[in-house]
C-alpha positions as CSV (number, residue, x, y, z in Angstrom):
1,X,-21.7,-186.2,76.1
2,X,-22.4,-183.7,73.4
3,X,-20.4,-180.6,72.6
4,X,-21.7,-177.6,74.3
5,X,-23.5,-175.0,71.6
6,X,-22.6,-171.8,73.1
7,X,-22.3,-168.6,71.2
8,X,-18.8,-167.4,69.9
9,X,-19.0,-164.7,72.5
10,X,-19.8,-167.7,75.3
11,X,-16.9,-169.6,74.0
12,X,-14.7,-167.3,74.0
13,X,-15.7,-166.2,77.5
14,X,-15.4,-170.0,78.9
15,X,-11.8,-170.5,77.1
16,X,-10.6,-167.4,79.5
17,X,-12.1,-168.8,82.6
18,X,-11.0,-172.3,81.5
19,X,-7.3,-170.9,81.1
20,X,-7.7,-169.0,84.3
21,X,-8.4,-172.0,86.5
22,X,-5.8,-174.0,84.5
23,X,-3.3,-171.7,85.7
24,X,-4.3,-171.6,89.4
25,X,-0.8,-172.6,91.6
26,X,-2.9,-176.0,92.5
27,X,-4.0,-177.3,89.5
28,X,-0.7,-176.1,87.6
29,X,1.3,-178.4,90.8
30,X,-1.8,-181.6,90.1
31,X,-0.5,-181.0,86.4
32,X,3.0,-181.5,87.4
33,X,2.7,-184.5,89.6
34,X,0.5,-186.1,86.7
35,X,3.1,-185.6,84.5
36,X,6.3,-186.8,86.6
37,X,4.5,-190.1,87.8
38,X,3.2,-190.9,84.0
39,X,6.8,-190.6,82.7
40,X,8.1,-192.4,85.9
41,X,5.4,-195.5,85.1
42,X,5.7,-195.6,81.6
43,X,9.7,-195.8,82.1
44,X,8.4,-198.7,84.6
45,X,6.9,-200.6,82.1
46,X,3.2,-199.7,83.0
47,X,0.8,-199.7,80.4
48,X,-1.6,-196.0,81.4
49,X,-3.7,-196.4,78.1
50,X,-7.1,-195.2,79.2
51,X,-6.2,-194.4,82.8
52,X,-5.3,-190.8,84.8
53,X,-3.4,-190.0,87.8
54,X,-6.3,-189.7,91.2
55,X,-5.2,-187.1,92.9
56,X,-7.5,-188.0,95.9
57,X,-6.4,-191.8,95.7
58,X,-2.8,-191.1,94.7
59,X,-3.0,-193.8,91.7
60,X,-4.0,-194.5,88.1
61,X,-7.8,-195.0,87.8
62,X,-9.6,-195.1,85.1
63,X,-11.0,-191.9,83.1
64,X,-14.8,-192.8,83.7
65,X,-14.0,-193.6,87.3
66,X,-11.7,-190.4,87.9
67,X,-14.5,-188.2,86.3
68,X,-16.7,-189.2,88.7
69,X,-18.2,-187.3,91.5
70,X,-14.5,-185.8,92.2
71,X,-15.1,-182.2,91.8
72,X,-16.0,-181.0,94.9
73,X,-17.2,-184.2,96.9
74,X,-13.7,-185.8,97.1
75,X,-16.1,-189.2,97.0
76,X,-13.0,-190.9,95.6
77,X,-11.1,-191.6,98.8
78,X,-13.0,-194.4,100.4
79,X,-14.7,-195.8,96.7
């Protein structure tokens, strides 16, 4: 997917609301699950190259399959 062309005004707009909902209590809690069971697998043994944490699923998928139709569909539950 290309890089979005926005203006610097637009960028710098989208980099506040971007931080914003970074910092929401829910996604700064996914962030910390993500992070305790990555170092928690890795000190398993488990090789994570190219996969994240499913939030919905509650394991490592793939990047392509965790981009997927996740946002507001939760789609990944049953798939």
């Amino acid at each position: 997917m290309p890089k979005q062309s926005l203006s610097l005004y637009a960028k710098r707009r989208k980099a506040q609301r971007d931080k914003q909902e970074a910092m929401t209590p829910r996604r700064r809690a996914m962030k910390a699950e993500n992070q305790r069971l990555r170092r928690k697998a890795t000190k398993a043994g488990k090789n994570l190259n190219g996969l994240d944490y499913d939030h919905n699923r509650k394991s490592f998928v793939s990047v392509k399959t965790n981009r997927s139709a996740t946002k507001s569909t939760n789609n990944t539950k049953n798939g």
